[in-house]
Residue frames as qw, qx, qy, qz and C-alpha x, y, z in Angstrom:
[[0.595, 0.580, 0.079, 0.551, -25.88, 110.26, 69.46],
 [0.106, -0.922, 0.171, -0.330, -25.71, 113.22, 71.97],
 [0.875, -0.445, 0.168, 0.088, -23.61, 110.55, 74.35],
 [0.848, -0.124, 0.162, 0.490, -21.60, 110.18, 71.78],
 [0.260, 0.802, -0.207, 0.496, -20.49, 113.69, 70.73],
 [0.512, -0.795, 0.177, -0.273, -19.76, 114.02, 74.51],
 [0.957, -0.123, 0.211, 0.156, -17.36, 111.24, 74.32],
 [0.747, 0.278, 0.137, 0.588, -15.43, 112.05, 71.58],
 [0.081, 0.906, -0.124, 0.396, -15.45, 115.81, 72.55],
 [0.543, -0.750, 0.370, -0.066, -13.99, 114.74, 75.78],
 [0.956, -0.031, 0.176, 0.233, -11.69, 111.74, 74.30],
 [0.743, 0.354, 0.272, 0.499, -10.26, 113.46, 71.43],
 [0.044, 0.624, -0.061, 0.778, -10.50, 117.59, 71.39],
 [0.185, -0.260, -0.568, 0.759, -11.52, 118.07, 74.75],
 [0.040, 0.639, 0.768, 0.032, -14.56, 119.53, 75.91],
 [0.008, -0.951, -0.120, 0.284, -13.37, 123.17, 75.83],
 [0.709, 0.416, 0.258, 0.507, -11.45, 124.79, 72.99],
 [0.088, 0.855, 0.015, 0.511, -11.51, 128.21, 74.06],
 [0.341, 0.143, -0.593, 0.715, -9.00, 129.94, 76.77],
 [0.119, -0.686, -0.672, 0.252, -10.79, 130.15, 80.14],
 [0.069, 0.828, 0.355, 0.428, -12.46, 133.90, 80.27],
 [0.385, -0.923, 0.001, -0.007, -10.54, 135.33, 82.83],
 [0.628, -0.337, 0.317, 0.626, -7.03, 134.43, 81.74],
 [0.272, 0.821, -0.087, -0.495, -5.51, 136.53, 79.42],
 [0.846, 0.511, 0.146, 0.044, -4.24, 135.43, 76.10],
 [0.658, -0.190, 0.325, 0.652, -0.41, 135.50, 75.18],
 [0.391, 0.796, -0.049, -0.460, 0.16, 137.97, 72.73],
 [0.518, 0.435, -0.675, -0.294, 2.45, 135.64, 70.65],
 [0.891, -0.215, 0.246, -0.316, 0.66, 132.15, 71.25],
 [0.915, 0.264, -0.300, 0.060, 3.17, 130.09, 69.14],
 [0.169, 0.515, -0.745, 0.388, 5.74, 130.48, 71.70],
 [0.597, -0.225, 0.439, -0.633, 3.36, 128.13, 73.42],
 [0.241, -0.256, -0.926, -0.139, 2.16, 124.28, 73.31],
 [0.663, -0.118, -0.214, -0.708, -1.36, 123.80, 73.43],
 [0.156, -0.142, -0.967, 0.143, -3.22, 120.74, 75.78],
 [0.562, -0.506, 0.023, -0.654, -6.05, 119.82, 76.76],
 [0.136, 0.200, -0.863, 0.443, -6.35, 118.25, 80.26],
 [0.648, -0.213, -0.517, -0.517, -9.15, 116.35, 81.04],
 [0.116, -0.004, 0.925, -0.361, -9.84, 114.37, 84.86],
 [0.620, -0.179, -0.634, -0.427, -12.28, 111.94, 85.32],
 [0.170, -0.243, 0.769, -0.566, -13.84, 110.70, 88.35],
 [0.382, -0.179, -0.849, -0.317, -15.66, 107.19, 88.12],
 [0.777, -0.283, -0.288, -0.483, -18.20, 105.67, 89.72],
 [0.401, -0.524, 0.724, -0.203, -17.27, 103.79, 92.81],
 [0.827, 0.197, 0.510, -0.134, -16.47, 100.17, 91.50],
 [0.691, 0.716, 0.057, -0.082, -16.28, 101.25, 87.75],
 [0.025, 0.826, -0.482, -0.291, -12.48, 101.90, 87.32],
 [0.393, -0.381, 0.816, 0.187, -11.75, 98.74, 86.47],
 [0.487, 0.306, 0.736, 0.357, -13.90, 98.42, 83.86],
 [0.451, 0.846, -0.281, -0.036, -13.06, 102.08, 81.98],
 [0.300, -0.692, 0.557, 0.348, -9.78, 100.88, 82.19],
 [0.541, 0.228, 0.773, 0.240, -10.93, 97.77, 79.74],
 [0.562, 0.675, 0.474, 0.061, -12.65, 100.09, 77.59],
 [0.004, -0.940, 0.154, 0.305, -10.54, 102.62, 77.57],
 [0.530, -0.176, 0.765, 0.321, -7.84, 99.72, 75.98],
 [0.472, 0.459, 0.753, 0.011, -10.61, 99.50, 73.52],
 [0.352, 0.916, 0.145, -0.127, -10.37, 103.10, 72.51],
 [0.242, -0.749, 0.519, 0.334, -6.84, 103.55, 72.90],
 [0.441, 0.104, 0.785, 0.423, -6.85, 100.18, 69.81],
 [0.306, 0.842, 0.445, -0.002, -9.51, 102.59, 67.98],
 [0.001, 0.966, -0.221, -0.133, -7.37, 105.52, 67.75],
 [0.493, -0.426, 0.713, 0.259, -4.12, 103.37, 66.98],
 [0.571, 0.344, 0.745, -0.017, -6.07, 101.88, 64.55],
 [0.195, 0.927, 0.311, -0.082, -7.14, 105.25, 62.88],
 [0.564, 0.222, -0.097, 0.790, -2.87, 106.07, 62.87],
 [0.257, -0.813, -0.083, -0.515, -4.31, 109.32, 65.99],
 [0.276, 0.251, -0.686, 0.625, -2.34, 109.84, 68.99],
 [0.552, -0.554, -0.604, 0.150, -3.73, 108.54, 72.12],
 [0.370, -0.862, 0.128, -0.322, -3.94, 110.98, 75.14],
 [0.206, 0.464, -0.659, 0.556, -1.11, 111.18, 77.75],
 [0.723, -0.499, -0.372, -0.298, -3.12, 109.00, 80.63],
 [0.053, 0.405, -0.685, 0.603, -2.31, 109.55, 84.57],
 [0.679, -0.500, -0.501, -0.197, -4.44, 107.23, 86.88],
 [0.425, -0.587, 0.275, -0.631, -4.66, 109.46, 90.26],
 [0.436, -0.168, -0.796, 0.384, -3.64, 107.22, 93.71],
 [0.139, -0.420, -0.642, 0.626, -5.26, 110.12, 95.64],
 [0.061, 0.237, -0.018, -0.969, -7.65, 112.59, 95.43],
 [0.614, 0.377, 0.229, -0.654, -11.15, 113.22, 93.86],
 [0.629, 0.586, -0.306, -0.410, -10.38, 112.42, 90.43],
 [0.933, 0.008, 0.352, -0.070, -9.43, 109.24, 89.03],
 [0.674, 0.215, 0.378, 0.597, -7.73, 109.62, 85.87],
 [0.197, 0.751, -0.296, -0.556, -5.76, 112.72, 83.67],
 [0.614, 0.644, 0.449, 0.085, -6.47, 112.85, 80.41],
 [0.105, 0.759, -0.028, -0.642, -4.39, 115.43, 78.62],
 [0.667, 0.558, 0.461, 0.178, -4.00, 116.06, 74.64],
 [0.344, -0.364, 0.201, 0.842, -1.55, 118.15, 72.51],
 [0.452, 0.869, 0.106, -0.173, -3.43, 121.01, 70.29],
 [0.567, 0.345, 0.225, 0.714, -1.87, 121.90, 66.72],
 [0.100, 0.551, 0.098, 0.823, -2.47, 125.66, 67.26],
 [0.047, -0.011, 0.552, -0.832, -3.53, 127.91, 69.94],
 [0.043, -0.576, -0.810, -0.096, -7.38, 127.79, 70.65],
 [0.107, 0.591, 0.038, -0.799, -7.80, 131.46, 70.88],
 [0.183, 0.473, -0.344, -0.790, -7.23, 131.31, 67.45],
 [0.028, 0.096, 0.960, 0.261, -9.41, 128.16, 66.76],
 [0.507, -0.168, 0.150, -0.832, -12.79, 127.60, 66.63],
 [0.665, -0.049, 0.508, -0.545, -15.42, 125.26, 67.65],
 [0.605, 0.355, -0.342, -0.625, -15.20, 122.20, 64.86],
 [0.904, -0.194, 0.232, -0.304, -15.52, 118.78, 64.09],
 [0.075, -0.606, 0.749, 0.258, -12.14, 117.13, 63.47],
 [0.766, 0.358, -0.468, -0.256, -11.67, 114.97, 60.58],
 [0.148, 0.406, -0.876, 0.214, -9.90, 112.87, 63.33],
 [0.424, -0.158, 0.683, -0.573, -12.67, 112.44, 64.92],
 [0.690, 0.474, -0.218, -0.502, -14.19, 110.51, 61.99],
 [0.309, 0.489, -0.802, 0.148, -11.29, 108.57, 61.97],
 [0.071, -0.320, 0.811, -0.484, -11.49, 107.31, 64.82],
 [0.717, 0.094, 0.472, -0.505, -14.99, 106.64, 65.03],
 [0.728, 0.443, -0.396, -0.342, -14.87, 104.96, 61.65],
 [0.154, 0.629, -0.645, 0.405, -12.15, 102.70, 63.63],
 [0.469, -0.065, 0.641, -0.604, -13.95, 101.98, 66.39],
 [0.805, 0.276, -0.203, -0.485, -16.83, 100.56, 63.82],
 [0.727, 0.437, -0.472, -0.240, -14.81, 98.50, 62.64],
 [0.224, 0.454, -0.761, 0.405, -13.30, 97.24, 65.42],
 [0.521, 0.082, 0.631, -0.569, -16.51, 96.49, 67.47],
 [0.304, 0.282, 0.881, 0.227, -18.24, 94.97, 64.22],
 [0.012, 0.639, 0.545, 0.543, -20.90, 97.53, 63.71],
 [0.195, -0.558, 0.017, -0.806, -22.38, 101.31, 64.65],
 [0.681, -0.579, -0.025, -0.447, -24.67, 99.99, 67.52],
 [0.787, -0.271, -0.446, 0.330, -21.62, 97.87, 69.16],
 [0.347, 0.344, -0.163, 0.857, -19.55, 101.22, 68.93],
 [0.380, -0.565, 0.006, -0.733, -22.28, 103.66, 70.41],
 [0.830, -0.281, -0.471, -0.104, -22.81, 100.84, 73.14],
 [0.790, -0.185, -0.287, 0.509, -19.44, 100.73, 74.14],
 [0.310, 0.409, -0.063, 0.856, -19.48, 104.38, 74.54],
 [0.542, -0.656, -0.185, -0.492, -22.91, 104.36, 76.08],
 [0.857, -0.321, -0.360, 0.183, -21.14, 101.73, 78.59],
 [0.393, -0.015, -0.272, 0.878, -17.57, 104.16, 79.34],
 [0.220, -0.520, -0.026, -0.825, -20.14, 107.38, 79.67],
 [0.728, -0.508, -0.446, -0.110, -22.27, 105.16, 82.22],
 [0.804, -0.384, -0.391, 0.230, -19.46, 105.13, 84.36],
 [0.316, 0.406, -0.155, 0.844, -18.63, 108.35, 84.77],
 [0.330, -0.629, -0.502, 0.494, -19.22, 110.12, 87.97],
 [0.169, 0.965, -0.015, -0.202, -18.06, 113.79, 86.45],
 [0.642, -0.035, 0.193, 0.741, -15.30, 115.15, 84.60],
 [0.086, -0.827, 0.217, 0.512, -13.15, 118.64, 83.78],
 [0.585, 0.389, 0.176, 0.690, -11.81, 119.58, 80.58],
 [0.208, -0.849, 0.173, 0.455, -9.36, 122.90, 80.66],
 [0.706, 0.622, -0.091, 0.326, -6.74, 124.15, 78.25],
 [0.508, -0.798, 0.071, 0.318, -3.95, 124.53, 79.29],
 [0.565, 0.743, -0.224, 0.280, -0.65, 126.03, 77.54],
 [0.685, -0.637, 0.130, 0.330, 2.96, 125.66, 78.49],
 [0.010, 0.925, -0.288, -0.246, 6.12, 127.45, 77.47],
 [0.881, 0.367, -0.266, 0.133, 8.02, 126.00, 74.11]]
């Protein structure tokens, strides 16, 4: 179960909600979009099969009527893949919760693998093949 919070924190919200601690906050945040931005660096070998599963979430979240992430697959460098998501609100002014999407989605997923233990599987299986990843917020001028 702890695999899969880690999943869906990184899939869906990202793994950090809060602005980093050394940047200062906007003083009027809605003149802002909200993201989070996520890289990934696999496993040597493995990319080709997150890319299959990652199909698998991206029909889970479709499924669930949740926007997929914006997905960049890196030719150079460490990382492998960007990941980024649009926030509804600034994350200063959020806090730390469990989104009713994410539910969704997993509920989705269920159904789409056949049952709880195919879902958690196939999550245990994309986590496997992580080497590391970054989540950040980041914010960009409306």
């Amino acid at each position: 179960m702890k695999k899969l919070a880690l999943f869906i924190s990184t899939m869906l919200i990202g793994a950090g909600l809060f602005a980093h601690p050394d940047e200062p906050i906007p003083s009027d945040p809605s003149g802002y979009s909200w993201h989070t931005v996520t890289v990934v660096e696999y496993k040597p070998g493995s990319e080709e099969s997150a890319r299959q599963l990652i199909k698998k979430f991206e029909s889970a979240s479709v499924a669930a009527g949740i926007a997929t992430p914006v997905i960049h697959w890196f030719e150079t460098g460490k990382y492998d893949l960007v990941l980024t998501w649009n926030l509804d609100k600034s994350p200063a002014t959020d806090k730390w919760v469990w989104s009713p999407e994410g539910n969704d989605w997993l509920n989705a997923l269920v159904a789409q693998e056949g049952s709880v233990e195919s879902a958690l599987q196939l999550q245990n299986d994309y986590t496997a093949l992580i080497a590391s990843s970054v989540t950040n917020v980041a914010r960009m001028a409306k």
